[in-house]
C-alpha positions in Angstrom: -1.8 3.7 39.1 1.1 3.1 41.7 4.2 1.8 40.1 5.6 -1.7 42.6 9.5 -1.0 43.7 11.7 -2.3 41.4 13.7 -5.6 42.7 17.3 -6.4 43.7 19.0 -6.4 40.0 16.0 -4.7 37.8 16.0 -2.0 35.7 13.8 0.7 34.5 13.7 0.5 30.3 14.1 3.9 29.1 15.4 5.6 26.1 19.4 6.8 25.7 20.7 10.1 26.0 21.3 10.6 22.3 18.0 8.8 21.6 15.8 11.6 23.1 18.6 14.4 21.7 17.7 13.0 17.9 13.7 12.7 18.9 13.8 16.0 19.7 15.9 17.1 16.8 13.8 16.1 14.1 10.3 17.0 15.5 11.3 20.7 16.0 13.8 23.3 15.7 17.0 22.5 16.8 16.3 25.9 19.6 13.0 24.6 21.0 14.1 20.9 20.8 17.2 21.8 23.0 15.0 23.7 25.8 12.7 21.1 26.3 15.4 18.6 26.6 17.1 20.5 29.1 13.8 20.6 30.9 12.8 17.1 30.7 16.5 16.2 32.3 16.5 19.1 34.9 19.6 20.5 33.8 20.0 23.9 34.5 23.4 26.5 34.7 26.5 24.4 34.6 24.6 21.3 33.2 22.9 22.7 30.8 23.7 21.2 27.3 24.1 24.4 24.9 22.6 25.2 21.6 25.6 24.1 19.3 26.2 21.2 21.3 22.7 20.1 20.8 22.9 20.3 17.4 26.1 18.9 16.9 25.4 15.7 18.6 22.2 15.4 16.3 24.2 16.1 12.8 26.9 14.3 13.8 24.4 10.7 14.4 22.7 11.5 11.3 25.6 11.4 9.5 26.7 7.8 11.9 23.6 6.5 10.3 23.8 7.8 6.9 27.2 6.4 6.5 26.7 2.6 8.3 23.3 2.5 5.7 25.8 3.5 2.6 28.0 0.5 3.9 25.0 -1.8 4.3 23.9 -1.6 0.8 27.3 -1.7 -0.4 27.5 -5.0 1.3 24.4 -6.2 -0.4 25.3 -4.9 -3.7 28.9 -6.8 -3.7 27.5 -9.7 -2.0 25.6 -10.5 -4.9 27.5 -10.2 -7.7 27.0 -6.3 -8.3 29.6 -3.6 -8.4 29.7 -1.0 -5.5 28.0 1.5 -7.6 24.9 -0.5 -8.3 25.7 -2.0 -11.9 25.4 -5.4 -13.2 28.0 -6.6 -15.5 27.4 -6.9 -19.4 27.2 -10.5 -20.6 26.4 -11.7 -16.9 23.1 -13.7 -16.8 21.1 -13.0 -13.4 21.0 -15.7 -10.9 17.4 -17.0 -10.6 16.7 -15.8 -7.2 17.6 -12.0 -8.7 15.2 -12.3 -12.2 12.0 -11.7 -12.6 8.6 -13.5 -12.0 6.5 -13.9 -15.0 3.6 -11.8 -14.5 -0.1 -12.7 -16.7 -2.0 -9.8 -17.9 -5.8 -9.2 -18.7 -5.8 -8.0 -22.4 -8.8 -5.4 -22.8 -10.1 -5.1 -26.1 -12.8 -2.4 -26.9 -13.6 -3.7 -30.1 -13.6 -7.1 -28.9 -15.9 -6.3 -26.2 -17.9 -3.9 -28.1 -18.3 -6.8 -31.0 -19.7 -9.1 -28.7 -22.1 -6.7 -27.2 -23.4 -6.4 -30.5 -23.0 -2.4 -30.3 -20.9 -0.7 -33.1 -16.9 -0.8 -32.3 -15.4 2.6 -30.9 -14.2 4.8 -33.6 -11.5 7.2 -33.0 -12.3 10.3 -33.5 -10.2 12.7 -36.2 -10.7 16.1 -37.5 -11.8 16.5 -41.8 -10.1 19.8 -43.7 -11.9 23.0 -42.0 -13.3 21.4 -38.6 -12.2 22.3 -35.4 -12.2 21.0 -31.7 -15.0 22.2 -29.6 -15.5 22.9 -25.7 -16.5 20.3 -23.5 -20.1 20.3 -23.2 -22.9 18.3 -20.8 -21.8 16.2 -17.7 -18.2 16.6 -16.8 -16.1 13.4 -17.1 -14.2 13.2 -14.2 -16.2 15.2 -12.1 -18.3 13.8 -9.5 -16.4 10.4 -9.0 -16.7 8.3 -5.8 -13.4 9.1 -4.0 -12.3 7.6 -0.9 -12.0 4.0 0.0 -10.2 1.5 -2.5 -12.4 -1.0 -4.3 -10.9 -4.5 -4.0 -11.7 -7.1 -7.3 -10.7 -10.4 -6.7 -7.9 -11.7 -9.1 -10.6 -14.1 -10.8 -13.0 -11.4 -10.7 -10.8 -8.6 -12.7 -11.3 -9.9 -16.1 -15.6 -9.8 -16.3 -15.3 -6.8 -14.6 -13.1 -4.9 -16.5 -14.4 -5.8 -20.0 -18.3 -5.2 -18.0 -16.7 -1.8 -17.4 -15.4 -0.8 -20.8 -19.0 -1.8 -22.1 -20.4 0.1 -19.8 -18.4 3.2 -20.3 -19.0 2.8 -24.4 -22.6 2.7 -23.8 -23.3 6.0 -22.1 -25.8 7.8 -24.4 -25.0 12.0 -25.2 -21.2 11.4 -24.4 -18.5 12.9 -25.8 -16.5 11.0 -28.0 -13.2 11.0 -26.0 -14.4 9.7 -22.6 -14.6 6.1 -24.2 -11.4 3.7 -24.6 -10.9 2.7 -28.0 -7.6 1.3 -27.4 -6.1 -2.1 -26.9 -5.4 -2.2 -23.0 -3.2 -3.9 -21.0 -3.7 -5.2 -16.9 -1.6 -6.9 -14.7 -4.0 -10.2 -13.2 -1.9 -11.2 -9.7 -1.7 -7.6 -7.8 1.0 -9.8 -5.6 3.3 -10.0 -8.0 3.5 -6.2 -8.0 6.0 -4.1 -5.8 4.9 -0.3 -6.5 7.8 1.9 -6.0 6.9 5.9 -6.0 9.6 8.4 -6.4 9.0 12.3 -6.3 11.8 15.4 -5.6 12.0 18.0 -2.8 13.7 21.0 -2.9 15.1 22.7 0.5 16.3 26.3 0.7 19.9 26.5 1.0 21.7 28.6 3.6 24.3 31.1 2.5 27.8 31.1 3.8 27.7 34.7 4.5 25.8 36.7 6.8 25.4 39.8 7.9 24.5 41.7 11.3 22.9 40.1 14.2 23.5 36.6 12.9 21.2 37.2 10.0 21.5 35.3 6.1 22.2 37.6 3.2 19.0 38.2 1.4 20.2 36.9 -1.8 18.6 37.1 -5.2 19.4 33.8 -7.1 18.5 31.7 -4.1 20.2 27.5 -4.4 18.2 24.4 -3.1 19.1 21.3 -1.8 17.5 18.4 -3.5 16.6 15.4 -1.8 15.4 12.7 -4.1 12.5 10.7 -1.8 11.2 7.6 -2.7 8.4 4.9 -1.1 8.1 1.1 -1.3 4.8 -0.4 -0.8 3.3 -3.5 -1.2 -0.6 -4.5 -1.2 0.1 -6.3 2.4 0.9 -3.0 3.8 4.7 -3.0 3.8 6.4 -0.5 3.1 10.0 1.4 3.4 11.5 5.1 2.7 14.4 6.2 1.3 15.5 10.2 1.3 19.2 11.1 -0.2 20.7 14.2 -1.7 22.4 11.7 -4.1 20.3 10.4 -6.4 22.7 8.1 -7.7 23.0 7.0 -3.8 18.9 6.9 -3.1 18.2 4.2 -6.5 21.3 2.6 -5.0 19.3 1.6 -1.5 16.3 0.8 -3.7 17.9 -1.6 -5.5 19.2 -3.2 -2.4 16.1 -3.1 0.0 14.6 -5.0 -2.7 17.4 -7.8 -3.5 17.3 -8.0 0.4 13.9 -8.7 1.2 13.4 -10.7 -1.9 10.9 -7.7 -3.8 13.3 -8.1 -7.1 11.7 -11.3 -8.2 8.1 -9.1 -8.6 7.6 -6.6 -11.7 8.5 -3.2 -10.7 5.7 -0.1 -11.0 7.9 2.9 -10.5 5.4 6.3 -10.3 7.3 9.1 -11.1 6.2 12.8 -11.6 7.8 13.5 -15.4 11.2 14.8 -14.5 13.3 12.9 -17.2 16.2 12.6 -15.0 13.9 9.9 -12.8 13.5 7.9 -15.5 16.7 7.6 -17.2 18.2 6.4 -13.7 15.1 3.9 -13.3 16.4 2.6 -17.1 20.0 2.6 -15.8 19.7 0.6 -12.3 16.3 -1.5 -13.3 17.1 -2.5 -16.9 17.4 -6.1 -15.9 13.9 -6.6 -14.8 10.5 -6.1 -15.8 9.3 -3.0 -14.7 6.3 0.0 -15.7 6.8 3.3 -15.1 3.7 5.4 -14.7 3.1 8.9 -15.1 1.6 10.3 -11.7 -2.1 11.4 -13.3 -2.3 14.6 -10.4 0.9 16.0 -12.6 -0.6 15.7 -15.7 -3.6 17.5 -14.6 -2.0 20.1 -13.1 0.5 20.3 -16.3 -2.8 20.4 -18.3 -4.2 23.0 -15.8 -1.4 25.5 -16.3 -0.6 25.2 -19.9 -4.5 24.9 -21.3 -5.2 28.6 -18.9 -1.9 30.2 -20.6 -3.0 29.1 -24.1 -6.2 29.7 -24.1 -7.9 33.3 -23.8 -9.2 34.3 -20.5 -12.9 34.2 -21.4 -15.4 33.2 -19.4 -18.5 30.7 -20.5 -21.5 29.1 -18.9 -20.3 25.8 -17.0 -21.3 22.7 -18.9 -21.6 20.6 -16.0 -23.4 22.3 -13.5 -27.0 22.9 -13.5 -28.3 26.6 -12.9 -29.8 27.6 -10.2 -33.1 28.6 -11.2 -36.3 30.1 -9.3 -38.6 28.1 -7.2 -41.5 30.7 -7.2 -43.3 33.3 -9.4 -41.3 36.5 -8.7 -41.5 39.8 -9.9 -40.4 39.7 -13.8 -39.2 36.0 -13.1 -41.8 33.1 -13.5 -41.1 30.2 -11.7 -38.1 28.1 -13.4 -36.6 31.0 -15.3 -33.0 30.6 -15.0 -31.6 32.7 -11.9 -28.1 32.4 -12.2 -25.9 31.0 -14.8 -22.5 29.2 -13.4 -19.6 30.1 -15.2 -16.4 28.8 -15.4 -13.2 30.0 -18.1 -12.6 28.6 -21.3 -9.9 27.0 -20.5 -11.7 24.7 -18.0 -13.8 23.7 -20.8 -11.0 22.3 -23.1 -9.1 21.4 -20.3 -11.1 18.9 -18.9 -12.2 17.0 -22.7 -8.1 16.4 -22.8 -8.2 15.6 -19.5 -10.8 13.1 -20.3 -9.0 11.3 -23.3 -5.8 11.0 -20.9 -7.7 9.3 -18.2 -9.5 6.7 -20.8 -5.6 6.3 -22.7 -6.2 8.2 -26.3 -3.3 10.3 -25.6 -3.2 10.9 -29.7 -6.7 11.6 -30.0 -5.6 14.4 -26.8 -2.8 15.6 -29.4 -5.0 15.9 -32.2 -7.7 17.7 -30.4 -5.2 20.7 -28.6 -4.0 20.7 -32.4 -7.2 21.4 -33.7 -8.6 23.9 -31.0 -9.6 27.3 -32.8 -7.5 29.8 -33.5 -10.0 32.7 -32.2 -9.9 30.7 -28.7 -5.8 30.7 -28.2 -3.9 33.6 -26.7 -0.3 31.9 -26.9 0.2 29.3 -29.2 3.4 28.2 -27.6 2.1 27.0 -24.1 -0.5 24.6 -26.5 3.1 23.3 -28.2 4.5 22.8 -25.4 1.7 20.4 -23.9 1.2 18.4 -27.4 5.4 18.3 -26.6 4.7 16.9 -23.2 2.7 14.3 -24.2 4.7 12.9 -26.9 7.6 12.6 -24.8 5.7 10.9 -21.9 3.6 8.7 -24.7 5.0 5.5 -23.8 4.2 6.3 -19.8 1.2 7.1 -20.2 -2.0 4.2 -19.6 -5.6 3.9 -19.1 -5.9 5.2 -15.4 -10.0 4.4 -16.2 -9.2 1.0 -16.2 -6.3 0.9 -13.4 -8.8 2.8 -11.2 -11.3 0.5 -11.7 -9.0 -2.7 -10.6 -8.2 -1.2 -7.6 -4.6 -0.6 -8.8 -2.3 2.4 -8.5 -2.5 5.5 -10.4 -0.8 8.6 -8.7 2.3 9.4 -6.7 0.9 10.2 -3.6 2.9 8.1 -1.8 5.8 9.6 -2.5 4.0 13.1 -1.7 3.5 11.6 1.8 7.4 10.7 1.9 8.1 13.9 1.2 6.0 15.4 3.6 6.8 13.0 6.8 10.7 13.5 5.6 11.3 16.8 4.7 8.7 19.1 4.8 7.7 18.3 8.1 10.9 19.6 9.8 12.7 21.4 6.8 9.9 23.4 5.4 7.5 24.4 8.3 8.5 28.2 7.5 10.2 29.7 4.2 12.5 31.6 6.2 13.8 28.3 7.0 17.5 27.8 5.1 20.3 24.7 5.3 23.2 23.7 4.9 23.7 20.2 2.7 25.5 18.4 5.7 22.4 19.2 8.5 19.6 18.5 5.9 21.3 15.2 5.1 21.6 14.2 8.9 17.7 15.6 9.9 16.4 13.3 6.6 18.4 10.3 8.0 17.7 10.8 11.7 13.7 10.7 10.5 14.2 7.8 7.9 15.4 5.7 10.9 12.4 6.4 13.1 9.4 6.4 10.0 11.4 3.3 9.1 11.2 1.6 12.5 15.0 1.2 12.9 15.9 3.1 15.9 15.8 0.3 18.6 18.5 -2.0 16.3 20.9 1.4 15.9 20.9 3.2 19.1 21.0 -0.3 21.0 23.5 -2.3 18.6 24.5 0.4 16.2 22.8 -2.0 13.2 20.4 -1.0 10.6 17.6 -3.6 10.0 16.9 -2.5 6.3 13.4 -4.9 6.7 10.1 -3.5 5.7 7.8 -2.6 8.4 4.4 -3.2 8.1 1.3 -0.7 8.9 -2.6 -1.6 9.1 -3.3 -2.0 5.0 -5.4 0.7 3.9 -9.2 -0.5 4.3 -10.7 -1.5 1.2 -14.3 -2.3 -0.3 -15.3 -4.9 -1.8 -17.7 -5.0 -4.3 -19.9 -7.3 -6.0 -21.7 -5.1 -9.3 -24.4 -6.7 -11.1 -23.8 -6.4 -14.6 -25.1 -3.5 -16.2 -27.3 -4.0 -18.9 -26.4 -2.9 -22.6 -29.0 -0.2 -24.3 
């Protein structure tokens, strides 16, 4: 292709001088970013632009743009009747373009359902004087699951096949007790009405003040992190925004004003958190005026179950329950055809981990309780790590929900989201190698400097120093739509 010659007046469109500086800056290190500058511009001896320069002109525009987006939601904040630090005062009723939308849910009864089936109603299950909890045996009950694309119920749709869903689930014969729901569920009908807001923590190696020879960090042996506090908006037409701050007072504050500024306060909130009880008590502090659901990410609570069910229980291992042998398919010598040839195994902790798993996933989080309580005694090595999970779950009780159910409706479950934040953020550039350390200032200014282009903002700053602080919108995630037939009822 042969460009034409540009005409009397015109210019070429190209990007500024501190424009490629930060693009380099946050896709690589601050070293390699400054050589291939310097080669993309020709510079060379004299007009070279050194190491520390380089890096100084990056921090120092972070920290530009971190400061004019503290001032922009300050401005939001005050402008509607908040304080600078993100509170609402006592006694003050919310304006109705601030409150919340009334949202309609899908009540899901088992009993109900079950009732009008005509099959016997759920029990729950509970342990007599003398009996104990046993291994999980036959099909596995998360095992094997479709995973992938979304599936898509339409809003009139959700009810039927919910309630088709729980009967179905009820009905399987040979199933273990605890992978039915037996308790009153509840789901939201209008998925528009829903902003999902997924919040997860990072930690970053800290560099130490003192070094030694050659330039090189003092090995130290009570390392410190920097913790930057990520969080996601999304909504179900694909918009979305980040947030990354090593204040976490700071990050809930530009939540709370993204959403008052695009209008997303008016829907119920679904926050997604990992556990960490310092997440939720600042969701209850800055969100207590609206409707809101805070979830418990369901990939932490299996990995929580993962690590404390292999410390508690003994390290034995058992023939797998849900995996068929592999068996021969010919007379052999000693071996007749069909004779088991090898047995898979799996540990003992597997076994019990996945029947809590189970009751978790289908929302008996007591009948979970009462089956670690009742595991044998022969089959525990510490008794403490099985505490410490029944401890787990009775604090998170109340954020805890039937992911069967939420899966099924297409709706969130995990905080994946926020793992992706965290990855595009921070672990992209920060973490690529663990001998990687920072300080707080140049952390804070590479986060920002990446926030403003995964946020679509760098045309308004670097052209009219303004922040946009609008939600940019990607190609929605590709979904399937189903139509079941209903399954019949043995």
């Amino acid at each position: 292709m042969v460009a034409r010659r540009l005409r009397t007046g015109e210019r070429l469109k190209c990007r500024g001088f501190v424009e490629r500086i930060c693009d380099h800056a946050m896709t690589s290190s601050f070293r390699v970013a400054c050589d291939h500058f310097n080669r993309d511009f020709y510079r060379s001896g004299d007009s070279e632009i050194s190491l520390f320069s380089f890096s100084d002109i990056a921090i120092k525009e972070g920290q530009k743009y971190r400061a004019a987006l503290d001032k922009s939601v300050e401005e939001i904040l005050v402008s509607n009747g908040f304080t600078k630090e993100g509170m609402w005062l006592e006694g003050k009723e919310l304006p109705p373009n601030l409150c919340s939308q009334e949202m309609e849910f899908i009540m899901i009864d088992p009993a109900t359902i079950m009732y009008d089936a005509g099959l016997p109603a759920p029990t729950e299950i509970s342990f007599a004087e003398g009996e104990f909890a046993q291994p999980e045996t036959g099909l596995h009950p998360i095992k094997h699951k479709r995973r992938g694309e979304r599936l898509l119920v339409p809003d009139e749709d959700r009810a039927s096949y919910l309630e088709d869903y729980v009967q179905y689930v009820n009905s399987f014969p040979n199933r273990d007790a605890y992978s039915m729901i037996r308790h009153l569920c509840k789901i939201e009908k209008n998925v528009d009405s829903i902003i999902n807001v997924f919040i997860d923590g990072v930690l970053v190696p800290e560099q130490s003040e003192h070094r030694v020879k050659e330039g090189k960090e003092e090995i130290r042996t009570d390392p410190t992190y920097i913790k930057h506090i990520d969080i996601r908006v999304e909504t179900e037409d694909g918009g979305r925004y980040n947030i990354s701050d090593v204040d976490i007072d700071k990050a809930y504050r530009t939540l709370l004003a993204i959403l008052i500024k695009t209008g997303l306060i008016t829907r119920n909130i679904h926050f997604f958190v990992d556990g960490e009880k310092k997440l939720k008590e600042m969701i209850d502090k800055y969100f207590k005026h609206w409707k809101r659901r805070i979830f418990l990410d369901y990939m932490h609570i299996n990995e929580k179950i993962d690590v404390l069910t292999s410390l508690g229980i003994k390290n034995i291992r058992v023939p797998c329950p849900w995996e068929e042998p592999e068996l021969y398919k010919n007379n052999t010598k000693g071996h007749k055809k069909g004779d088991i040839k090898e047995q898979p195994m799996t540990s003992l902790s597997r076994t019990y981990g996945s029947v809590i798993k189970a009751a978790i996933f289908y929302g008996n989080c007591d009948e979970a309780i009462d089956y670690i309580n009742h595991i044998p005694t022969e089959h525990i090595d510490k008794k403490k790590a099985l505490d410490d999970l029944v401890e787990y779950f009775i604090n998170r009780k109340d954020m805890l929900t039937c992911y069967a159910l939420r899966k099924h409706a297409g709706l969130k479950n995990s905080s994946n989201s926020s793992e992706l934040c965290n990855e595009e953020v921070i672990c992209a550039r920060q973490k690529v190698d663990d001998r990687m350390h920072w300080r707080k200032d140049g952390s804070s200014s590479i986060s920002a400097l990446t926030l403003m282009f995964l946020n679509h903002e760098e045309k308004e700053w670097f052209l009219h120093s303004q922040i946009r602080f609008q939600l940019y919108y990607n190609e929605p995630t590709r979904v399937r739509n189903i139509t079941r037939k209903k399954k019949e009822v043995v």
